[in-house]
N, C-alpha and C positions, 0 to 999 in steps of 0.2 A: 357476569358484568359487575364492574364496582358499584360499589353502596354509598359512598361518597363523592364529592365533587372533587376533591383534590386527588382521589384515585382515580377517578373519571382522566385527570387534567395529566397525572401523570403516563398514563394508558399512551394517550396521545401523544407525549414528549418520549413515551421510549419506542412506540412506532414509527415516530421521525429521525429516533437517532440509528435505528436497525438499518432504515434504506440507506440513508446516508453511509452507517457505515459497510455497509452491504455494496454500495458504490465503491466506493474507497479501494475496499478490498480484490474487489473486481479487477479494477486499473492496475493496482500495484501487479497483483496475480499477471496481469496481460502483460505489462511491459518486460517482467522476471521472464514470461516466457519468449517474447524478442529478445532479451540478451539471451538465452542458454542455447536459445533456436537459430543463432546467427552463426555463417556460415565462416564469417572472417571479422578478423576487428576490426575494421572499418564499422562494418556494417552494428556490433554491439558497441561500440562509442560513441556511435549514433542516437543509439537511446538509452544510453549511460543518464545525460542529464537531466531529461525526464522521468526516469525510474528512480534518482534520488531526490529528483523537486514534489516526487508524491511522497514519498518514504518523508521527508522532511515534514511538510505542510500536514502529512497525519501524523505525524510523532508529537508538531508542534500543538496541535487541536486535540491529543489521544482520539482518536480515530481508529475506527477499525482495530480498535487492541494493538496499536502499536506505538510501542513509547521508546523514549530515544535507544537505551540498548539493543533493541528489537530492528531499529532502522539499521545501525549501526551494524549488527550483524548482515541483515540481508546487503549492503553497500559491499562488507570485506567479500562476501559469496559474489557477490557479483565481479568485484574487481579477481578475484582467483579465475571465476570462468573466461573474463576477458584474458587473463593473460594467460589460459592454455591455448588459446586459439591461436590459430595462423594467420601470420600478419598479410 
């Protein structure tokens, strides 16, 4: 246990930032696997826009350890798998 208050306070502050980003991570993870899971693109352009509205909004906040080149890669992976698929 810390010895301090301000160690005390940060304890707390990186507790809050693990779920959070432990949430984050989660999402983004789920929607990567609806695009690579999808059977036609219809169906991955579907949640095209929200797999880069989370990729964005954590790149913007660094969340979850992902900062803009990070988003930016998972986007181009994404848009390659869209366009193997069958229309």
């Amino acid at each position: 246990m810390p010895n301090k208050k301000s160690a005390e306070k940060r304890l707390r502050q990186s507790e809050k930032a693990r779920l959070v980003n432990r949430a984050v991570r989660s999402e983004i993870r789920t929607s990567l696997k609806k695009v690579r899971g999808a059977q036609t693109r219809e169906e991955a352009l579907k949640e095209i826009p929200n797999l880069f509205s989370l990729l964005d909004k954590a790149a913007q906040k660094s969340h979850a350890n992902v900062k803009s080149n990070t988003a930016s890669n998972y986007k181009r992976k994404a848009h390659l798998v869209v366009a193997k698929l069958p229309a």
